[in-house]
PyMOL Python script that loads the backbone (N, CA, C, O; Angstrom):
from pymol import cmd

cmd.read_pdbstr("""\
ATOM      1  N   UNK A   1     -56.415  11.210  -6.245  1.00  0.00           N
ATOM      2  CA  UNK A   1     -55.177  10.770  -5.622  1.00  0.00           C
ATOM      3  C   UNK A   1     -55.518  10.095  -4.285  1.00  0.00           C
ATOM      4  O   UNK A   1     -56.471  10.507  -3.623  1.00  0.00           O
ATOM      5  N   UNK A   2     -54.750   9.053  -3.870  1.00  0.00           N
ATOM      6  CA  UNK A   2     -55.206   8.486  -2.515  1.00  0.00           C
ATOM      7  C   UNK A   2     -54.426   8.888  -1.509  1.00  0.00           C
ATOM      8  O   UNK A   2     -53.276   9.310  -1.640  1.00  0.00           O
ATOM      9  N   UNK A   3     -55.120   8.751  -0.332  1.00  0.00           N
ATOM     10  CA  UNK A   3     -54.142   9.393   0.890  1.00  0.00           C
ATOM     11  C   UNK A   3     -52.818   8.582   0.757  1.00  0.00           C
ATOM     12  O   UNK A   3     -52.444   7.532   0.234  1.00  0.00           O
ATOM     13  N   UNK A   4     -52.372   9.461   1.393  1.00  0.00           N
ATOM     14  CA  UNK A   4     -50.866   9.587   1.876  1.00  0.00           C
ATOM     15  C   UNK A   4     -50.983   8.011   2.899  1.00  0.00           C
ATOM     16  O   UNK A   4     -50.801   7.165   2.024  1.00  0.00           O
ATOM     17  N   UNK A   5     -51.107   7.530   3.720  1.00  0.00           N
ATOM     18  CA  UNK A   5     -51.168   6.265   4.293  1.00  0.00           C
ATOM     19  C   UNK A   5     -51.769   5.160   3.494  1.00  0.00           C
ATOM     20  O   UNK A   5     -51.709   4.029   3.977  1.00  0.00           O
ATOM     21  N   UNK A   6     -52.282   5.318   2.452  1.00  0.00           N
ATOM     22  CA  UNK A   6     -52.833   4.003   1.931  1.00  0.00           C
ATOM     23  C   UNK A   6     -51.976   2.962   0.784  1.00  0.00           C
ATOM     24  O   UNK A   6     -51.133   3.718   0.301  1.00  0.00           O
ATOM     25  N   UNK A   7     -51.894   2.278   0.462  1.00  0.00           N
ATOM     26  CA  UNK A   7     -50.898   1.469   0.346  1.00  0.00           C
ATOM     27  C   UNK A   7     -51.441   1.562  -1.417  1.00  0.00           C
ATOM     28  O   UNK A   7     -52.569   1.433  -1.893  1.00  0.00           O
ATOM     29  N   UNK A   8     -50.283   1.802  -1.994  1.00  0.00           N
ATOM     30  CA  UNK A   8     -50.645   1.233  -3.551  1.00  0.00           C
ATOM     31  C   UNK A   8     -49.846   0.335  -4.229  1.00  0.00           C
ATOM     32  O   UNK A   8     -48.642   0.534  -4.065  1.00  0.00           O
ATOM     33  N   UNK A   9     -50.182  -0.707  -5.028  1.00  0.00           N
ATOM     34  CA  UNK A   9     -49.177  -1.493  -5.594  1.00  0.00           C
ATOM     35  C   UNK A   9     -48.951  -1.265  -6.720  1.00  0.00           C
ATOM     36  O   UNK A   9     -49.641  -0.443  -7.324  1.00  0.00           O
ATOM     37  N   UNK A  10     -47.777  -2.020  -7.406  1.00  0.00           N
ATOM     38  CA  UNK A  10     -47.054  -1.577  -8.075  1.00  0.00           C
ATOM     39  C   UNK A  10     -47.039  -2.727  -9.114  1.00  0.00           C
ATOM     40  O   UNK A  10     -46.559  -3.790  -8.722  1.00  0.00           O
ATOM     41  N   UNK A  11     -47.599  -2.645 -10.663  1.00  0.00           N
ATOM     42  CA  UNK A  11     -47.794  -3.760 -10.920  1.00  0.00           C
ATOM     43  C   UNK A  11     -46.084  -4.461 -11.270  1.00  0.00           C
ATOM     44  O   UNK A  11     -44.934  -4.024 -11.219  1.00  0.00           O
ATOM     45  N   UNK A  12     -46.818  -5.914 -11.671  1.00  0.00           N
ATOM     46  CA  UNK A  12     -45.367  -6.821 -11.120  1.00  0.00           C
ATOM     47  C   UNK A  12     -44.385  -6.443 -11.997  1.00  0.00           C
ATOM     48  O   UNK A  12     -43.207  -6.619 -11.689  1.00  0.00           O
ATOM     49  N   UNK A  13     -44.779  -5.813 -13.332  1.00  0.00           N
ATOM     50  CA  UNK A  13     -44.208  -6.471 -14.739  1.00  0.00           C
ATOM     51  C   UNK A  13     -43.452  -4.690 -14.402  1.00  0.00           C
ATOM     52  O   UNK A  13     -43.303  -4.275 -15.551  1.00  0.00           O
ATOM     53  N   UNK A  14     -43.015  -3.692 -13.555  1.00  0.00           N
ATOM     54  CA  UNK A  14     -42.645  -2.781 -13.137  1.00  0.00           C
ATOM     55  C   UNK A  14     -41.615  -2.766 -12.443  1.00  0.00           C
ATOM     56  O   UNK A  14     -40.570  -2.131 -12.585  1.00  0.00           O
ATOM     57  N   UNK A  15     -42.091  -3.834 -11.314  1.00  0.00           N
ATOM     58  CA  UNK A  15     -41.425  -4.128 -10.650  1.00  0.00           C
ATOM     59  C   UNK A  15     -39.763  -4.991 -11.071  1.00  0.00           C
ATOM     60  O   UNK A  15     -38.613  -4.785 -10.682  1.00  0.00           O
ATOM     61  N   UNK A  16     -40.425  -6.087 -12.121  1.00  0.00           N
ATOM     62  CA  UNK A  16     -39.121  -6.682 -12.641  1.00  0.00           C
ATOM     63  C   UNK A  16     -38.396  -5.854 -13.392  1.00  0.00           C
ATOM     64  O   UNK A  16     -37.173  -5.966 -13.322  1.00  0.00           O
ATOM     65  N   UNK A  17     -38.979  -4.845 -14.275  1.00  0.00           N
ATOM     66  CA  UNK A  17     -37.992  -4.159 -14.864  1.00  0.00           C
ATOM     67  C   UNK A  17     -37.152  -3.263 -14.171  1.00  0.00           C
ATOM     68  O   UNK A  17     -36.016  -3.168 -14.636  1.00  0.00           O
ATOM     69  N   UNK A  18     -37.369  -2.701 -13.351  1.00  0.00           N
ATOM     70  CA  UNK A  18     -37.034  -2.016 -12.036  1.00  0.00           C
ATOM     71  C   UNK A  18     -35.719  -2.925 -11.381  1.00  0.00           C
ATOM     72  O   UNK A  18     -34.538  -2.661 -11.610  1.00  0.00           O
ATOM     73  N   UNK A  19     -35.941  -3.440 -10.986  1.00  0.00           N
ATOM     74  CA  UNK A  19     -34.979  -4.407 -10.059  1.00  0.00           C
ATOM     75  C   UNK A  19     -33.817  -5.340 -11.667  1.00  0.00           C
ATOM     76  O   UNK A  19     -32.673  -5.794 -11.640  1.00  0.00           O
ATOM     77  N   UNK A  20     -34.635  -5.273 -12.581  1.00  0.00           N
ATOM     78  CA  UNK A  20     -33.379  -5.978 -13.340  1.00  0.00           C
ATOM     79  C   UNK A  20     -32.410  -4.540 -14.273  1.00  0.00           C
ATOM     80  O   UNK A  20     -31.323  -4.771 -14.801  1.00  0.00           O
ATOM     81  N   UNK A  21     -32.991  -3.305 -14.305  1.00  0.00           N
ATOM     82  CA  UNK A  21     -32.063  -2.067 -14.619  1.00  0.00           C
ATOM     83  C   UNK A  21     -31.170  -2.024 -13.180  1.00  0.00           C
ATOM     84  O   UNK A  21     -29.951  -1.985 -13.349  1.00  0.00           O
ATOM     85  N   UNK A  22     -31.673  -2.029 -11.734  1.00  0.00           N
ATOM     86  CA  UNK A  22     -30.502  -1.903 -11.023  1.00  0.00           C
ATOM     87  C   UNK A  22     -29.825  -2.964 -11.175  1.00  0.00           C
ATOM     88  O   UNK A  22     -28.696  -2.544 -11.426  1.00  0.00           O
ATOM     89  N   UNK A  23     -29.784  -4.483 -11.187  1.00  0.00           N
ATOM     90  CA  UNK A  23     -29.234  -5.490 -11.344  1.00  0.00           C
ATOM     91  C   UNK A  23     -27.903  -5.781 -12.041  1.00  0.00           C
ATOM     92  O   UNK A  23     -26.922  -6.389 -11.612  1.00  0.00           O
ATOM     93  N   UNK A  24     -28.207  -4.950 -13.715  1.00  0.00           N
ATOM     94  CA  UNK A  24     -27.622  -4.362 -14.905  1.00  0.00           C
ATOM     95  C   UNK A  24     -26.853  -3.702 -13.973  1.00  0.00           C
ATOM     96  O   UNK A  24     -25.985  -4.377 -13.419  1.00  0.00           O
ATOM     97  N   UNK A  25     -27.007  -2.087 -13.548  1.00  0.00           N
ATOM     98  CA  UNK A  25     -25.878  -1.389 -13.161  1.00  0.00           C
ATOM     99  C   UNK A  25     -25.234  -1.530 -11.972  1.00  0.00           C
ATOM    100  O   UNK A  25     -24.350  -0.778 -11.560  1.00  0.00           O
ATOM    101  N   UNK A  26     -25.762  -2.689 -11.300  1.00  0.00           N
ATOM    102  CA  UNK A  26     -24.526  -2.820 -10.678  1.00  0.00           C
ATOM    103  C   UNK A  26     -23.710  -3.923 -11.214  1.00  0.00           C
ATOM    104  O   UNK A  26     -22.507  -3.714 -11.057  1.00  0.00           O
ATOM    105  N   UNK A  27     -24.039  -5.200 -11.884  1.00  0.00           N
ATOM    106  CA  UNK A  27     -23.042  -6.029 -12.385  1.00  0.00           C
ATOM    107  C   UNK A  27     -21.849  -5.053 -13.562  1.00  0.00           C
ATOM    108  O   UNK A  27     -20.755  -5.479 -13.934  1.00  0.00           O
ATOM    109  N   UNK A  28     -22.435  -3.765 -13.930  1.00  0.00           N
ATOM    110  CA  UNK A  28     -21.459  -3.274 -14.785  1.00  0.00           C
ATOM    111  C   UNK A  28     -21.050  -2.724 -14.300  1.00  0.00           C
ATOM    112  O   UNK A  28     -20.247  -2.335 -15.148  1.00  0.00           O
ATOM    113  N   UNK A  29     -20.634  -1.785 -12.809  1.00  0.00           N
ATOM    114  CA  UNK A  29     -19.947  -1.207 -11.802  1.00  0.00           C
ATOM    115  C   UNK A  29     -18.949  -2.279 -11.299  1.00  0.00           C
ATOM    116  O   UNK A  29     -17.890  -1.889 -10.808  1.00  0.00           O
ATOM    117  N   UNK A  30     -19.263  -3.846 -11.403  1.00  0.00           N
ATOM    118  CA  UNK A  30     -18.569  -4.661 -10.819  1.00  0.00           C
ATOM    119  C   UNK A  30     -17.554  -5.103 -11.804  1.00  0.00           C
ATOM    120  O   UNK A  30     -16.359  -5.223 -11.531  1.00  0.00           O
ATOM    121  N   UNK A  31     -18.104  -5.349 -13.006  1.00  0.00           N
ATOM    122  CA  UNK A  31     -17.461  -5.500 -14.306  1.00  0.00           C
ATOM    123  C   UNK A  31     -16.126  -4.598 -14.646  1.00  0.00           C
ATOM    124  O   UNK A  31     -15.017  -5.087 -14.860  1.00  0.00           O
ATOM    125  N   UNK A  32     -16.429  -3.214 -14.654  1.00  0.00           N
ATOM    126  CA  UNK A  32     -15.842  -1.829 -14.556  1.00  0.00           C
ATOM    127  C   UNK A  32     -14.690  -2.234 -13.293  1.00  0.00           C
ATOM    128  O   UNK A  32     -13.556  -2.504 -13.690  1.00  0.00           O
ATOM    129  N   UNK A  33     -14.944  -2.282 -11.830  1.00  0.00           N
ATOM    130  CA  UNK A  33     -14.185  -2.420 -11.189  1.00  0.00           C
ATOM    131  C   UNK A  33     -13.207  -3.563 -10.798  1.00  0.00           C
ATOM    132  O   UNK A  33     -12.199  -3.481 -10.096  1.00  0.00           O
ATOM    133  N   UNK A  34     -13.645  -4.456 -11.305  1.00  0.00           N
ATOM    134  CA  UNK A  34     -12.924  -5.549 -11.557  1.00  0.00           C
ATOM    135  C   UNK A  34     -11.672  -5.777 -12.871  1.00  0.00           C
ATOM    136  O   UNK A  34     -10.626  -6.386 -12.647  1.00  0.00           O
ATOM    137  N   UNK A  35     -12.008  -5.178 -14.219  1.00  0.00           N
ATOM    138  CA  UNK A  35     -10.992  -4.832 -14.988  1.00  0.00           C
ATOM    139  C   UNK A  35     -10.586  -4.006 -14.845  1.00  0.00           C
ATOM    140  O   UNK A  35     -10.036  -3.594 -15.867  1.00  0.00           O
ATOM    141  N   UNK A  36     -10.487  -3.264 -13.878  1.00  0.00           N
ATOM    142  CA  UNK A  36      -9.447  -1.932 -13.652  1.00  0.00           C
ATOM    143  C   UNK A  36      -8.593  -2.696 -12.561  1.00  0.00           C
ATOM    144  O   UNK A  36      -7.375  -2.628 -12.399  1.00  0.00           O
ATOM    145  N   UNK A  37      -9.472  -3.405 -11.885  1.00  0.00           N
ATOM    146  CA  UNK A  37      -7.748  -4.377 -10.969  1.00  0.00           C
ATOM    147  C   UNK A  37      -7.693  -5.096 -12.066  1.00  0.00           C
ATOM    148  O   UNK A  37      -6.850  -4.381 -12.608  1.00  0.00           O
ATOM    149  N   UNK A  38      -7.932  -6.083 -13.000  1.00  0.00           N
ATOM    150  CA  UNK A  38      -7.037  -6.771 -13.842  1.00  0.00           C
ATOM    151  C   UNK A  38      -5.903  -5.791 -14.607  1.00  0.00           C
ATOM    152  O   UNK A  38      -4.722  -6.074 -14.805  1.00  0.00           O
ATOM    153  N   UNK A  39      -6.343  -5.022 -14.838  1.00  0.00           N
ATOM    154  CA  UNK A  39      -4.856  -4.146 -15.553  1.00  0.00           C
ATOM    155  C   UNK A  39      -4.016  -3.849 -14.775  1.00  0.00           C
ATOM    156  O   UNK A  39      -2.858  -3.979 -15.172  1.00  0.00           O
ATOM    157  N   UNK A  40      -4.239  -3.333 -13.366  1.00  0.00           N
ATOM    158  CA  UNK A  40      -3.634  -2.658 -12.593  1.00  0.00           C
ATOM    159  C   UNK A  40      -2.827  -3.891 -12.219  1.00  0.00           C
ATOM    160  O   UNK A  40      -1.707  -3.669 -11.759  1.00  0.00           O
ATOM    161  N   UNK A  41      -3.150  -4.936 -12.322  1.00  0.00           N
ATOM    162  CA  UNK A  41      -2.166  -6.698 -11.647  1.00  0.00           C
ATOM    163  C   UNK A  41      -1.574  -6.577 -13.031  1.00  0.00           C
ATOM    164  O   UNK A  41      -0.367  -6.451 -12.826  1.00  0.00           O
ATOM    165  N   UNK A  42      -1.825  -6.544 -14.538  1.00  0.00           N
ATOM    166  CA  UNK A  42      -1.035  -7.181 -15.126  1.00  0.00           C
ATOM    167  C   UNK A  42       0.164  -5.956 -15.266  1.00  0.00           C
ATOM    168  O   UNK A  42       1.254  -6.309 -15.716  1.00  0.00           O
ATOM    169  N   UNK A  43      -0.065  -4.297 -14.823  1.00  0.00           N
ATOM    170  CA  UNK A  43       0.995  -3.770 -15.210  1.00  0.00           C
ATOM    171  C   UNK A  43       2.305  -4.727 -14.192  1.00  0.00           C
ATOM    172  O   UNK A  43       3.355  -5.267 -14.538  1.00  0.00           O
ATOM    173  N   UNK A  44       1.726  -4.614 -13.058  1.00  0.00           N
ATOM    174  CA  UNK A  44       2.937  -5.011 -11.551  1.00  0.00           C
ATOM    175  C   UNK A  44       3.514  -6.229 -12.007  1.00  0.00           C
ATOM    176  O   UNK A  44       4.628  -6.620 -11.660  1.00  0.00           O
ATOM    177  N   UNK A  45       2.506  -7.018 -13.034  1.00  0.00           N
ATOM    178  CA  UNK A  45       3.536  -8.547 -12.930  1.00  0.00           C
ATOM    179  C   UNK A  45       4.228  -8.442 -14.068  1.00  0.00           C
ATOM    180  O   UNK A  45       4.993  -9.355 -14.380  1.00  0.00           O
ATOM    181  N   UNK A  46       4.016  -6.828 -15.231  1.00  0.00           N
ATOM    182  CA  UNK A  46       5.441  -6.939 -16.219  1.00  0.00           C
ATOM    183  C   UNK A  46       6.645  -6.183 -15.439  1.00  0.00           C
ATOM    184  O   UNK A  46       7.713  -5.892 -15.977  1.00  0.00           O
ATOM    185  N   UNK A  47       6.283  -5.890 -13.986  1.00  0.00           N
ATOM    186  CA  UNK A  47       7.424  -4.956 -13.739  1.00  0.00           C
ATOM    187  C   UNK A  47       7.881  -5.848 -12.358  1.00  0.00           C
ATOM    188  O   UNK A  47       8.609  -5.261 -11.558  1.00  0.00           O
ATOM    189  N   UNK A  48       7.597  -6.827 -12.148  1.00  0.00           N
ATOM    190  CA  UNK A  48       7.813  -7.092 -10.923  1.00  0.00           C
ATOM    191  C   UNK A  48       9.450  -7.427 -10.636  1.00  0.00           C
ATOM    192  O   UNK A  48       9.969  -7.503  -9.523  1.00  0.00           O
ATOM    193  N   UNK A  49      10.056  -7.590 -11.819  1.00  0.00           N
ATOM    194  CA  UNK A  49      11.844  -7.945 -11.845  1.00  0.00           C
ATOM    195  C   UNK A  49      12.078  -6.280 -11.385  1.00  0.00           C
ATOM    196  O   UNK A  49      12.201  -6.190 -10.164  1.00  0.00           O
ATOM    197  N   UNK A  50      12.147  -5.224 -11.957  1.00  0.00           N
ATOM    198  CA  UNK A  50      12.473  -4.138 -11.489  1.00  0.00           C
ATOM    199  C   UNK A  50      11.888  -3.313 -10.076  1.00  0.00           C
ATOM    200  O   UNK A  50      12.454  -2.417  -9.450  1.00  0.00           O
ATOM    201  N   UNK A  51      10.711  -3.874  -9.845  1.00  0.00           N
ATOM    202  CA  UNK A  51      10.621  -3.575  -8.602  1.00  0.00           C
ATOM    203  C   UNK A  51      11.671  -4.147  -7.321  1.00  0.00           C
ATOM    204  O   UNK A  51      11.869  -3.479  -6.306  1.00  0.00           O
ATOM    205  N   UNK A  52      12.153  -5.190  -7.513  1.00  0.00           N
ATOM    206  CA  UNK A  52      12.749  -5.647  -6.631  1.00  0.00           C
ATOM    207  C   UNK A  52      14.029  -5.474  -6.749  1.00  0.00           C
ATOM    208  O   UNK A  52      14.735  -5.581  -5.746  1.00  0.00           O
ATOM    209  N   UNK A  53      14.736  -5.089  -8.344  1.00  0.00           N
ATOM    210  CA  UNK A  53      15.623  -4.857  -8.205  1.00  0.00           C
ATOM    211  C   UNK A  53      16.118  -3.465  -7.992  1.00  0.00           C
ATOM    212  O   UNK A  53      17.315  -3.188  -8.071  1.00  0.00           O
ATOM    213  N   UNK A  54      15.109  -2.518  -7.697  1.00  0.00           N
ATOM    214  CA  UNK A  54      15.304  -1.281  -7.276  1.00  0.00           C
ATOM    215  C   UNK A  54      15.235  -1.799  -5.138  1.00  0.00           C
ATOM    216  O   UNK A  54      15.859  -1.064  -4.373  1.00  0.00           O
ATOM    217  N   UNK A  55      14.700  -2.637  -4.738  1.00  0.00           N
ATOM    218  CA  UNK A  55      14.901  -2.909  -3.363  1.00  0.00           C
ATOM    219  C   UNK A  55      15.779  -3.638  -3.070  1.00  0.00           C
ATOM    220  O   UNK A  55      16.342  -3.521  -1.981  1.00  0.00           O
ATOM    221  N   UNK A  56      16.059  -4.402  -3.795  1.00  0.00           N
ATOM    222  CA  UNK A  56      17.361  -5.043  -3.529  1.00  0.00           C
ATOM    223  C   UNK A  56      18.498  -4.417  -4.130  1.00  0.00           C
ATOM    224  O   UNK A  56      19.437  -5.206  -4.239  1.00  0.00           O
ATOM    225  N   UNK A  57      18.741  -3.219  -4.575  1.00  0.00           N
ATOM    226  CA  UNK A  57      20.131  -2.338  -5.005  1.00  0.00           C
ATOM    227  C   UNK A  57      19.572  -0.577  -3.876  1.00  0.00           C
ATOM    228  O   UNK A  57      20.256   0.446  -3.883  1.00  0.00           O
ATOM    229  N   UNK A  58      18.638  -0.690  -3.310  1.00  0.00           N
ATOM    230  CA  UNK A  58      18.298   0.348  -1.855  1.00  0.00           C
ATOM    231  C   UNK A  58      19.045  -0.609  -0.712  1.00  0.00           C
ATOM    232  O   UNK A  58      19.696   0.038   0.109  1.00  0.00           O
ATOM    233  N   UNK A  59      19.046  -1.915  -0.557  1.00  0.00           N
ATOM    234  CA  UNK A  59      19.372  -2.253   0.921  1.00  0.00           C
ATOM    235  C   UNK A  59      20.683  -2.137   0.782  1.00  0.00           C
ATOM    236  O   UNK A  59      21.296  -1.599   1.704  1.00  0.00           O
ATOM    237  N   UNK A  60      21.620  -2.740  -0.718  1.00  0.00           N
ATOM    238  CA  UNK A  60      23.323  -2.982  -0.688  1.00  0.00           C
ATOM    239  C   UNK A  60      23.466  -1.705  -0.465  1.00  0.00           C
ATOM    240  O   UNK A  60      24.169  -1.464   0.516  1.00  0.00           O
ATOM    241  N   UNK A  61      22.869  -0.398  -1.266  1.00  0.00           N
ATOM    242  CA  UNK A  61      23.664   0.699  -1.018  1.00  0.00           C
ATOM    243  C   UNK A  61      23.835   1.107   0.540  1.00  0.00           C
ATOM    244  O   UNK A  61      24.912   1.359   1.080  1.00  0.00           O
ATOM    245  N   UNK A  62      22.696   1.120   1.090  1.00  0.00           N
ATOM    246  CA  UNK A  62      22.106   1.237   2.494  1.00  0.00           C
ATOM    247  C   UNK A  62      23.647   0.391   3.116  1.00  0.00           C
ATOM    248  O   UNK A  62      24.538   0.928   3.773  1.00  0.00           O
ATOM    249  N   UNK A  63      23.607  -0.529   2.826  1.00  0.00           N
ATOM    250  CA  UNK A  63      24.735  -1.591   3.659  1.00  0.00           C
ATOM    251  C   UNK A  63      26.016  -1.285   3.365  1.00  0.00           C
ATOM    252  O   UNK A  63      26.816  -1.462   4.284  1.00  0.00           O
ATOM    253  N   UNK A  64      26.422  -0.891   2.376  1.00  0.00           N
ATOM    254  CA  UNK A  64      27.787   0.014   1.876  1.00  0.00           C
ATOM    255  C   UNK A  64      28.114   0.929   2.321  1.00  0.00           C
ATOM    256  O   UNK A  64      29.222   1.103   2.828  1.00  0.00           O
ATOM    257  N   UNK A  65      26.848   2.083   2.205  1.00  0.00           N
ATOM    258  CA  UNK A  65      27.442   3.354   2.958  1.00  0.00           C
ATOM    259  C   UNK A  65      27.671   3.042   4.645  1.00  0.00           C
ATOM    260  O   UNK A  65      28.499   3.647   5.324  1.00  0.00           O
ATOM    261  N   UNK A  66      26.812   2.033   5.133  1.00  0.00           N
ATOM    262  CA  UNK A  66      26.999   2.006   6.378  1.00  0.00           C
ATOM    263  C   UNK A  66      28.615   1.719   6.993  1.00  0.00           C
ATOM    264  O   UNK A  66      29.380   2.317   7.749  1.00  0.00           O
ATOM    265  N   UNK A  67      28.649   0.234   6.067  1.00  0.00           N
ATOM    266  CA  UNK A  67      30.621  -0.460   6.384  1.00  0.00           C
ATOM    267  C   UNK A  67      31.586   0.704   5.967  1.00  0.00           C
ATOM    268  O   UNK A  67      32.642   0.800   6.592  1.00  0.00           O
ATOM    269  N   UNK A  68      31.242   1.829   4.704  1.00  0.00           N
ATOM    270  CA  UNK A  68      32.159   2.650   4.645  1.00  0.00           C
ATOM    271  C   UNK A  68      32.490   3.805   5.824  1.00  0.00           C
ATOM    272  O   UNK A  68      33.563   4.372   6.032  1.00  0.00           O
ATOM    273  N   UNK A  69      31.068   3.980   6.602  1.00  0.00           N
ATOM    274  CA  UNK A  69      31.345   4.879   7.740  1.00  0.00           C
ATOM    275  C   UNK A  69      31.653   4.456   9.136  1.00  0.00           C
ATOM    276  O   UNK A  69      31.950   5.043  10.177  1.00  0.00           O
ATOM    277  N   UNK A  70      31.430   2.939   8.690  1.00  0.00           N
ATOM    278  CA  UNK A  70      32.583   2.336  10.572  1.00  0.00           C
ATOM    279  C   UNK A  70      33.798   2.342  10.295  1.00  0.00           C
ATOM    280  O   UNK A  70      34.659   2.847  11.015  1.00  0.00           O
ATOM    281  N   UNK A  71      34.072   1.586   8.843  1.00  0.00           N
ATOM    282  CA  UNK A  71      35.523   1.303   8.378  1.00  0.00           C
ATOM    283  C   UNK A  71      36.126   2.754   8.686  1.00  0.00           C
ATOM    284  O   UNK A  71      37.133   2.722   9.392  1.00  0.00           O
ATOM    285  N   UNK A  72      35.668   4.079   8.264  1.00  0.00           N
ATOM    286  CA  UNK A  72      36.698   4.874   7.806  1.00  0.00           C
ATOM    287  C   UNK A  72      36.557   6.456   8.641  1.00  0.00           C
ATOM    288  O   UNK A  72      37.343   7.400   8.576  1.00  0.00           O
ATOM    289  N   UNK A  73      35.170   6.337   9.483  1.00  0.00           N
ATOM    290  CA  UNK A  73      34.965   7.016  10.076  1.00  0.00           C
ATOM    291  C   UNK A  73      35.488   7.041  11.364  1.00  0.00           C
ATOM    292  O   UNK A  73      35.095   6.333  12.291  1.00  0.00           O
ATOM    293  N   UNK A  74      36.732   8.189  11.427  1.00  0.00           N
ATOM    294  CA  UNK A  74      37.528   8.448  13.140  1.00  0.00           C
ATOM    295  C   UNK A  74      35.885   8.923  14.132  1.00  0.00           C
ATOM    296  O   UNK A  74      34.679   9.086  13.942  1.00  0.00           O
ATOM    297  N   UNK A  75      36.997   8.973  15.304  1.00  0.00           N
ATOM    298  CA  UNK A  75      36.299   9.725  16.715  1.00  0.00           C
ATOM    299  C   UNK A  75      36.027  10.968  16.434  1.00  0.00           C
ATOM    300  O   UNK A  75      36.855  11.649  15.829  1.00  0.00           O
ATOM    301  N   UNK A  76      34.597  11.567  16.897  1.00  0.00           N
ATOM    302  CA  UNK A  76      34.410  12.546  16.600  1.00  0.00           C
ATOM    303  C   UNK A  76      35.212  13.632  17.202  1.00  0.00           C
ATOM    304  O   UNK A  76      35.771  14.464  16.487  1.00  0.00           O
ATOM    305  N   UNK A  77      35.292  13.655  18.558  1.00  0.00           N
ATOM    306  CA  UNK A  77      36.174  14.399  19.334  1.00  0.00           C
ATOM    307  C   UNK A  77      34.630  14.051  20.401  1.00  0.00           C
ATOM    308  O   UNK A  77      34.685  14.810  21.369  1.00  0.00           O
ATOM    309  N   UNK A  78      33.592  13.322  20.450  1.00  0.00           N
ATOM    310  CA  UNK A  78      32.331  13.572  21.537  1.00  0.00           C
ATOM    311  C   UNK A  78      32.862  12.708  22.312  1.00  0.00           C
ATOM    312  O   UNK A  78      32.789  13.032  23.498  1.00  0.00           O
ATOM    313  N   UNK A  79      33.559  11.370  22.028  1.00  0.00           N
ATOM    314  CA  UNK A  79      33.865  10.607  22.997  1.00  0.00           C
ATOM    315  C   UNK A  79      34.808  10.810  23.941  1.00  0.00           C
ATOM    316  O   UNK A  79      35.915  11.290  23.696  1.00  0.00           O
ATOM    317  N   UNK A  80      34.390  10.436  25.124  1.00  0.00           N
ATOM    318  CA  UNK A  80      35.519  10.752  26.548  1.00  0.00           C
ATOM    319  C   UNK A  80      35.860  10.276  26.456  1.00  0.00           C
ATOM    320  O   UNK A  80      35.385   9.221  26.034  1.00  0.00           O
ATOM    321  N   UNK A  81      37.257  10.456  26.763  1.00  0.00           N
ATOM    322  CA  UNK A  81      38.579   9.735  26.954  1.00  0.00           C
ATOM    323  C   UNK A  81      38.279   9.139  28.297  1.00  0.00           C
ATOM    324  O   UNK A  81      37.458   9.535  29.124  1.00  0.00           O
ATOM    325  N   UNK A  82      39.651   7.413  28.406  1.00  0.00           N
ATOM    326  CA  UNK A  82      38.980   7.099  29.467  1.00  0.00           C
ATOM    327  C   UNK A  82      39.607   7.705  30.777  1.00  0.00           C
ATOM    328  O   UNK A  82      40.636   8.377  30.840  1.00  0.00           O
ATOM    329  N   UNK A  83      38.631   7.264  31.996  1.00  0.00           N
ATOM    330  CA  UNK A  83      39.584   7.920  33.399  1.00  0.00           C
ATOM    331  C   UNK A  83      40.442   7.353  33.777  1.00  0.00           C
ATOM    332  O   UNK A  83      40.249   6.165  33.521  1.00  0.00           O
ATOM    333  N   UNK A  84      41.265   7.487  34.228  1.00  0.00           N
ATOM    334  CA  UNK A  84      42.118   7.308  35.088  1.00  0.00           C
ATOM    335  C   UNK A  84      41.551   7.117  36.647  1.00  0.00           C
ATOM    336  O   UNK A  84      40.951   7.985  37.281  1.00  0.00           O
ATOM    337  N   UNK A  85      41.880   5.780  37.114  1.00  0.00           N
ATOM    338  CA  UNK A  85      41.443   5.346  38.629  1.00  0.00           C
ATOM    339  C   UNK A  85      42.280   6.258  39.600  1.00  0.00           C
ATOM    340  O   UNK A  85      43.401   6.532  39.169  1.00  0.00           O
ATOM    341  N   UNK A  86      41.967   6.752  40.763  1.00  0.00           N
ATOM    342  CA  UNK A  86      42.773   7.142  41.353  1.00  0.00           C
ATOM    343  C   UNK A  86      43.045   6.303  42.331  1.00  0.00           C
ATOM    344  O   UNK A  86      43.967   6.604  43.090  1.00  0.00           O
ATOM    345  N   UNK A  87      42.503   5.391  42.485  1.00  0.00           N
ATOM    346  CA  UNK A  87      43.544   4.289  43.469  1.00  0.00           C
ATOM    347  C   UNK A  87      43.985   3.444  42.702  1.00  0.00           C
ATOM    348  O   UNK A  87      44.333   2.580  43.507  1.00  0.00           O
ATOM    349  N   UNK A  88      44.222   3.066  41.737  1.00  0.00           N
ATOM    350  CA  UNK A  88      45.095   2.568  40.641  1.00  0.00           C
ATOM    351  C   UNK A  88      46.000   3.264  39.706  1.00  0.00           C
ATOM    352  O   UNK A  88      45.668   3.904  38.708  1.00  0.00           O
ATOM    353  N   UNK A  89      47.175   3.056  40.157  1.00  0.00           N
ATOM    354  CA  UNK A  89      48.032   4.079  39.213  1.00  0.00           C
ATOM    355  C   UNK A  89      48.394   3.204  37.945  1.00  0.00           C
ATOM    356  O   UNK A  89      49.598   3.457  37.908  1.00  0.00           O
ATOM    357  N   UNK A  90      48.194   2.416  36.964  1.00  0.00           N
ATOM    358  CA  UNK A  90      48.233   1.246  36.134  1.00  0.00           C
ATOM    359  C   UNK A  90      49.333   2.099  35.012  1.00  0.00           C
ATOM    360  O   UNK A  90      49.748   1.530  34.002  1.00  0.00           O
TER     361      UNK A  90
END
""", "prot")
cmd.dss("prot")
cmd.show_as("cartoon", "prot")
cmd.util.cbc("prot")
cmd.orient("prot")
């Protein structure tokens, strides 16, 4: 066995197989992660009418209940009545 500091090489035809198995797993990690966003885009673009029409039927309700509680909602009893000036008897 040779020391620990001395340099050994590695023949070439090792080397390429080496570097083209990682090569392989990562283009199929990329492969892999790349058709998992293609599905994940084509579910959103069969649903994309109902997505919006669940946000656009959240803001009307949002905007309804609001006009129904200025329209119809009295004074609580929190608001002060106003003062009366005392150098103005009006």
């Amino acid at each position: 066995m040779a020391p620990m500091g001395e340099y050994q090489p590695i023949p070439l035809d090792d080397e390429k197989q080496s570097d083209a198995s990682a090569w392989g797993r990562r283009i199929r990690h990329l492969d892999d992660f790349y058709h998992h966003q293609a599905q994940t885009a084509g579910r959103l673009c069969q649903h994309w009418v109902w997505l919006v029409h669940v946000a656009l039927l959240s803001v009307s309700t949002t905007l309804f209940a609001l006009a129904f509680c200025l329209h119809y909602g009295g004074s609580s009893g929190l608001v002060a009545p106003p003062q009366s000036s005392i150098y103005c008897k009006c």
